[in-house]
C-alpha positions in Angstrom: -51.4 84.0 -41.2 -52.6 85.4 -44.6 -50.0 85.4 -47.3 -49.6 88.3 -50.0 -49.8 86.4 -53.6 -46.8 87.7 -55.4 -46.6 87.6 -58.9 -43.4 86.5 -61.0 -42.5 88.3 -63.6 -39.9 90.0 -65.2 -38.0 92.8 -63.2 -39.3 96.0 -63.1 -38.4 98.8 -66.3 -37.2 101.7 -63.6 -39.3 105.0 -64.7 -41.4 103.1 -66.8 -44.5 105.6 -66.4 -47.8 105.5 -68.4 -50.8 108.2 -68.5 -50.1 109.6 -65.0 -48.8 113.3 -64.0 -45.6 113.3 -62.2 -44.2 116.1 -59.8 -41.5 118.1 -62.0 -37.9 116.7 -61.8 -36.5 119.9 -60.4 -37.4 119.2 -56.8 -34.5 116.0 -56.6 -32.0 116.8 -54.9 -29.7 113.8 -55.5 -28.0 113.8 -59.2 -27.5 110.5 -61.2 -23.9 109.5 -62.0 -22.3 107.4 -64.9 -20.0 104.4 -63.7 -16.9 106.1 -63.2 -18.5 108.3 -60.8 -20.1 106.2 -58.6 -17.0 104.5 -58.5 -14.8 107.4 -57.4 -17.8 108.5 -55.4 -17.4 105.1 -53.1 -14.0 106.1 -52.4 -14.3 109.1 -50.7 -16.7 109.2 -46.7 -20.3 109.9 -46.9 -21.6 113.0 -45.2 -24.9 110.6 -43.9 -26.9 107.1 -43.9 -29.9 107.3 -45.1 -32.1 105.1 -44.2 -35.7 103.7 -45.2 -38.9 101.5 -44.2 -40.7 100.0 -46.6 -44.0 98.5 -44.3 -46.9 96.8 -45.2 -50.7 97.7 -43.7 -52.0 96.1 -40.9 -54.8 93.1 -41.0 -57.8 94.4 -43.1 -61.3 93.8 -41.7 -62.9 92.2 -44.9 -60.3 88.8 -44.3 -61.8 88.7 -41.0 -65.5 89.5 -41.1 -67.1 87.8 -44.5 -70.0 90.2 -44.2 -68.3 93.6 -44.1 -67.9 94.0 -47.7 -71.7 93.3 -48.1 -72.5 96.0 -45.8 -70.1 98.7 -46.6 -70.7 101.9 -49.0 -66.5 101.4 -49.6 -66.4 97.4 -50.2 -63.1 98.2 -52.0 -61.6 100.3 -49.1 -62.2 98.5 -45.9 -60.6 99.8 -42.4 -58.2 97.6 -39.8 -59.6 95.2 -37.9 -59.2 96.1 -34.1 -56.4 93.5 -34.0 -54.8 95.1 -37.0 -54.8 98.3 -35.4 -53.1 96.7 -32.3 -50.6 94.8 -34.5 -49.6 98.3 -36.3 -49.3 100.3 -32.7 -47.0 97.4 -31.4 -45.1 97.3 -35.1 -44.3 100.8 -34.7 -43.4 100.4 -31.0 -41.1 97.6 -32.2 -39.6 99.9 -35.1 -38.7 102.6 -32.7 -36.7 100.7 -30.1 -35.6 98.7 -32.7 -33.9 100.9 -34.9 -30.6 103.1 -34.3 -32.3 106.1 -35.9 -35.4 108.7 -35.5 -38.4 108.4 -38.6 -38.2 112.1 -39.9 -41.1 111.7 -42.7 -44.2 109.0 -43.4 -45.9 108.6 -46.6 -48.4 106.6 -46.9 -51.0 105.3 -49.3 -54.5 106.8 -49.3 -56.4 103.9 -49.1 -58.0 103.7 -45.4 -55.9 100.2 -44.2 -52.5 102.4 -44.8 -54.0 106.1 -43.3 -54.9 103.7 -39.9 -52.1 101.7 -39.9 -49.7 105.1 -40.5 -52.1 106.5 -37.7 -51.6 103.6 -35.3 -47.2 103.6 -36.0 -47.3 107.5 -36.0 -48.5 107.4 -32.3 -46.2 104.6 -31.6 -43.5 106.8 -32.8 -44.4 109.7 -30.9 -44.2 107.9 -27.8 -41.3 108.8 -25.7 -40.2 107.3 -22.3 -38.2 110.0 -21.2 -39.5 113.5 -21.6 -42.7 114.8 -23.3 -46.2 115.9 -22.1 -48.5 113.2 -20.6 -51.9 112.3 -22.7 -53.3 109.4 -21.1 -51.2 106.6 -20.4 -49.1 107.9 -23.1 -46.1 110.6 -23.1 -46.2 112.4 -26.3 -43.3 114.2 -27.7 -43.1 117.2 -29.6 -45.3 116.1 -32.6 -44.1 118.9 -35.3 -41.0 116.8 -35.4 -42.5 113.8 -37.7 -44.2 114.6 -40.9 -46.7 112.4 -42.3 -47.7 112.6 -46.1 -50.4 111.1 -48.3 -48.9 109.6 -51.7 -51.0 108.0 -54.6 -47.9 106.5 -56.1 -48.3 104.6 -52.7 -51.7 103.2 -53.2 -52.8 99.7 -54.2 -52.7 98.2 -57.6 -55.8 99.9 -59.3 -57.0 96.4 -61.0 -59.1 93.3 -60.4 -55.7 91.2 -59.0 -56.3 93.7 -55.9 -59.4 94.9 -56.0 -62.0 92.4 -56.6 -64.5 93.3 -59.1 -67.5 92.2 -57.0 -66.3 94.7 -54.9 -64.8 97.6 -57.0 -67.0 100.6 -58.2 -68.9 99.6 -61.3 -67.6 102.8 -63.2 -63.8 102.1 -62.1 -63.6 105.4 -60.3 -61.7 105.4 -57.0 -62.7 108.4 -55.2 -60.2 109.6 -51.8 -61.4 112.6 -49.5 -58.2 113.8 -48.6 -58.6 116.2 -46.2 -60.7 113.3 -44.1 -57.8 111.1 -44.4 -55.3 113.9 -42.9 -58.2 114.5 -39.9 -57.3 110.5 -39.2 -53.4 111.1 -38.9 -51.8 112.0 -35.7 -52.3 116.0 -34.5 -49.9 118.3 -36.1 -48.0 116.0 -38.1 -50.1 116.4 -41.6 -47.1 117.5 -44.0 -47.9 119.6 -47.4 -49.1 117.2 -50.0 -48.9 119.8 -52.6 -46.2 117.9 -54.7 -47.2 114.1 -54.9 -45.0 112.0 -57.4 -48.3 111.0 -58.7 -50.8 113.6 -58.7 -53.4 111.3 -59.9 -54.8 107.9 -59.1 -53.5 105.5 -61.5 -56.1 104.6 -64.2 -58.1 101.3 -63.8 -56.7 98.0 -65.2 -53.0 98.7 -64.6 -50.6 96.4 -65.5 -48.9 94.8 -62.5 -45.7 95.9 -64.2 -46.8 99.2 -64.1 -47.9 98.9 -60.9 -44.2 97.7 -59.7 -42.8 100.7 -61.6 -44.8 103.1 -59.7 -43.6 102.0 -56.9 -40.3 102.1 -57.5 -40.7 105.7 -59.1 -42.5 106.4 -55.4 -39.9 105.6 -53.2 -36.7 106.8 -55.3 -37.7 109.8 -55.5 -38.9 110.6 -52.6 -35.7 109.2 -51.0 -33.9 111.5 -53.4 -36.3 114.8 -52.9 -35.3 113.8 -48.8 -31.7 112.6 -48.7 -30.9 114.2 -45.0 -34.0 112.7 -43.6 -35.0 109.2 -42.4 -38.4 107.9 -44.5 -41.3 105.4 -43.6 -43.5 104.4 -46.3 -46.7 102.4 -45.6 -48.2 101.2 -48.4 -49.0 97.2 -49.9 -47.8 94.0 -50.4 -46.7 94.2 -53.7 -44.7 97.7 -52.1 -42.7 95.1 -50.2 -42.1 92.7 -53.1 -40.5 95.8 -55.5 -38.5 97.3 -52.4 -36.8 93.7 -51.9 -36.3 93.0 -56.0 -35.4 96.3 -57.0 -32.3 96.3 -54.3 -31.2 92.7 -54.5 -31.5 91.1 -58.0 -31.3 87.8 -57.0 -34.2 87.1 -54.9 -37.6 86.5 -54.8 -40.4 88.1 -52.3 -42.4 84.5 -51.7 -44.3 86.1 -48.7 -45.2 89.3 -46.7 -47.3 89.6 -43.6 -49.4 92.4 -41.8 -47.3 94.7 -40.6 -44.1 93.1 -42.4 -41.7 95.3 -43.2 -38.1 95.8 -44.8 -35.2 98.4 -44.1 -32.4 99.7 -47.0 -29.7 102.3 -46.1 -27.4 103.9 -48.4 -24.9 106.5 -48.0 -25.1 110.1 -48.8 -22.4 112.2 -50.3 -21.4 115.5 -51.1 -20.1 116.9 -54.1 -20.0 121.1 -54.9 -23.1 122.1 -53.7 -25.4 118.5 -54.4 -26.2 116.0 -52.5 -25.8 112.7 -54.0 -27.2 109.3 -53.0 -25.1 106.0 -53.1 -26.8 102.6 -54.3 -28.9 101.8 -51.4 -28.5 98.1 -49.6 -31.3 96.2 -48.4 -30.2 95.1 -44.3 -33.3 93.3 -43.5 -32.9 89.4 -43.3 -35.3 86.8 -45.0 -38.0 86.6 -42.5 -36.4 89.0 -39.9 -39.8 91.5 -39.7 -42.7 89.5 -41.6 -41.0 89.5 -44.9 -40.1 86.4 -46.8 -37.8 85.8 -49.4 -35.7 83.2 -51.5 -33.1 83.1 -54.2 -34.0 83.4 -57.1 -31.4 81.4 -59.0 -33.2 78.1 -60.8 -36.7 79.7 -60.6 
């Protein structure tokens, strides 16, 4: 099994952004709260749960055929092996009758491993073995119900930890045809990507501390922008590592696998006419769905 490198450092500055556009702040609908109101705010019943994935790609092609890269016109962007795209049907399979809730929304990164592997779990979601139509060996159901959303606050680390220079463009310019990427994504569920968090690929050479505060900018608010809905983000390893630290101080990510993936609720409440999210609670155990991690008291 290949192992993610993760990289130590100190925790992540939440909203530190640099040189990227952001969607405007007036489409959260959660409102931030000093001390004393979160603290009367546990007191009273929530209205919801909301709950979240945070899931790594699938097995790349490149760490299994040495020649790919060599051969390909996108060295830096390679597709899912045909394993990995078994490994991400059966993931999402696993997810769906795993789970005590319905995936409402899926954003994923646009690099190609994370449009496939959102492909390959989108299908596994839709599967239903009870009602729907019939499509082969598989019964579909109603489709319109899941949404699935491309997100550059998702994608990779744009730098040469992740992307290898012998591999990267020479100019540094990552280039994604959209509208191809949606054509890969299961029929019908292709939500509006008019209002990314980030509207632009982040520049090349980011920091991996900028990286890790993108991330955490990515999912926060689009948890908040969707706190009545369910969310599954695909995205990469180091996706993983800030979903685990930036919910539980005190450990350590030491390893994610394909597929792995982690799971934090939190409660939503009610107050006048806003919604308001609780702190959110990571519920997946070390090494309970690919995902590794240790205290990080001593390190």
């Amino acid at each position: 099994m290949l192992r993610f490198r993760l990289f130590r450092l100190s925790s992540v500055p939440p909203f530190s952004i640099h040189g990227n556009k952001i969607a405007g702040s007036h489409l959260i609908h959660t409102v931030k709260m000093g001390l004393r109101g979160k603290k009367n705010m546990e007191k009273q019943h929530p209205i919801l749960q909301q709950n979240v994935i945070v899931m790594r790609h699938s097995e790349r092609i490149d760490n299994f055929e040495p020649l790919w890269a060599s051969m390909a016109s996108r060295p830096w962007d390679p597709p899912l092996s045909e394993s990995g795209q078994v490994r991400a049907f059966q993931t999402g399979r696993r997810i769906k009758q795993s789970l005590g809730f319905t995936i409402d929304r899926v954003f994923v990164s646009p690099f190609l491993r994370c449009i496939q592997t959102a492909a390959e779990v989108g299908n596994a979601l839709l599967i239903n073995d009870g009602d729907g139509s019939l499509v082969g060996d598989r019964i579909l159901v109603d489709s319109t119900k899941l949404k699935v959303s491309i997100e550059y606050g998702l994608c990779e680390m744009i730098n040469s930890i992740a992307i290898r220079l012998n591999v990267a463009p020479k100019d540094g310019n990552l280039s994604f045809d959209i509208t191809e990427l949606k054509a890969m994504l299961p029929a019908r569920t292709v939500g509006d990507n008019g209002e990314m968090v980030y509207k632009e690929l982040p520049e090349w050479e980011e920091s991996v501390l900028q990286a890790r505060a993108r991330y955490q900018q990515t999912i926060q608010n689009l948890a908040d922008k969707y706190p009545t809905e369910n969310l599954l983000f695909v995205t990469h390893g180091e996706g993983i590592q800030v979903a685990v630290s930036s919910f539980r101080k005190d450990v350590v990510v030491n390893e994610v696998e394909y597929c792995g993936y982690v799971e934090l609720t939190r409660p939503i409440f009610k107050k006048d006419h806003s919604l308001i999210g609780g702190e959110f609670n990571l519920l997946t155990q070390s090494g309970q769905s690919g995902v590794t991690y240790i205290s990080s008291h001593g390190l």
